[in-house]
C-alpha positions as a printed Julia matrix, in Angstrom:
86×3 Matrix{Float64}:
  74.54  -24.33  -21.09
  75.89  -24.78  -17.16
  77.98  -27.91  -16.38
  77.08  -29.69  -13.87
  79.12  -31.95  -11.48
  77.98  -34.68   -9.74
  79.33  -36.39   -6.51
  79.11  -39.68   -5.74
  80.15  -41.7    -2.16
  80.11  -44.83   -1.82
  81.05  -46.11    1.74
  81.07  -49.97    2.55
  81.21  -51.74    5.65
  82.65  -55.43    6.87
  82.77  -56.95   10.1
  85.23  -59.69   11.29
  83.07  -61.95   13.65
  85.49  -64.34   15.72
  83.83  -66.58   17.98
  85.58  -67.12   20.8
  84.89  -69.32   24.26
  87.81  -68.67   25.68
  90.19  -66.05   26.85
  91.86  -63.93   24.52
  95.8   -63.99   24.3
  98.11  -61.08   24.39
 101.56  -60.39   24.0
 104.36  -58.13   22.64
 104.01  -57.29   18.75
 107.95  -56.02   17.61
 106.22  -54.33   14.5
 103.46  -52.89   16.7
 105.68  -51.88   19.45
 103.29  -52.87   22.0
 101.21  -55.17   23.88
  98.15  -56.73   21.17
  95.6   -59.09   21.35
  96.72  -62.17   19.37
  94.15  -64.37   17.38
  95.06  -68.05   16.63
  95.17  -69.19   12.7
  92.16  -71.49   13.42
  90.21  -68.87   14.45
  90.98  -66.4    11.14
  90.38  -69.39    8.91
  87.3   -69.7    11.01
  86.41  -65.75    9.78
  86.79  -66.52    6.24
  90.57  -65.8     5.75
  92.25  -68.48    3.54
  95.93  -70.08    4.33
  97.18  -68.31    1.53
  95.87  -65.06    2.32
  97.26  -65.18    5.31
 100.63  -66.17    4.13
 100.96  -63.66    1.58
  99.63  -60.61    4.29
 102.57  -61.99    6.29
 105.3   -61.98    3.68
 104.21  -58.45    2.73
 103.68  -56.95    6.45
 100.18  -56.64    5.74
  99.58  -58.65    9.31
 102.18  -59.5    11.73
 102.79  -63.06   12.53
 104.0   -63.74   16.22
 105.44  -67.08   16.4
 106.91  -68.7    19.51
 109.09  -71.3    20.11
 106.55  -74.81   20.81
 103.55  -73.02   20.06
 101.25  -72.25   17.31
 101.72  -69.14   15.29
  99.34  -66.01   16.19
  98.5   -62.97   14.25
  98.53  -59.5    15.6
  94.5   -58.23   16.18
  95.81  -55.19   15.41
  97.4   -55.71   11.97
  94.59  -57.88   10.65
  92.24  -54.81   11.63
  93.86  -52.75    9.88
  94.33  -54.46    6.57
  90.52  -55.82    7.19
  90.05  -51.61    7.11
  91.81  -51.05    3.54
């Protein structure tokens, strides 16, 4: 009797659709070291993310958070792509 093996691959796909009608903001991301694209929190709550996902991605370093003094907190493009990726 011959054993046989068999291989199976599973490969899944998802895509992070942010509407946007305006221009897209960029600045510095320190845990990037270097120039991102940010996204706005209404716009990844917008995509599906929850508060607390985000919060907890944050805490963890799973997504950077850029916040700036008198303006709304952004997350790194970047970051979220990556995690989005795991």
């Amino acid at each position: 009797m011959t054993d046989r093996k068999i291989k199976i691959t599973v490969e899944s796909y998802e895509v992070l659709l942010i509407k946007r009608h305006a221009a897209l903001s960029r600045s510095w991301c320190a845990s990037c070291s270097k120039q991102v694209t940010l996204i706005d929190m209404n716009d990844a709550y917008a995509a599906g993310l929850s508060e607390e996902a985000i919060n907890r991605r944050g805490e963890t370093g799973r997504i950077h958070l850029i916040e700036k003094a008198g303006e709304p907190t952004f997350i790194c493009l970047n970051s979220l792509i990556q995690t989005e990726r795991r």
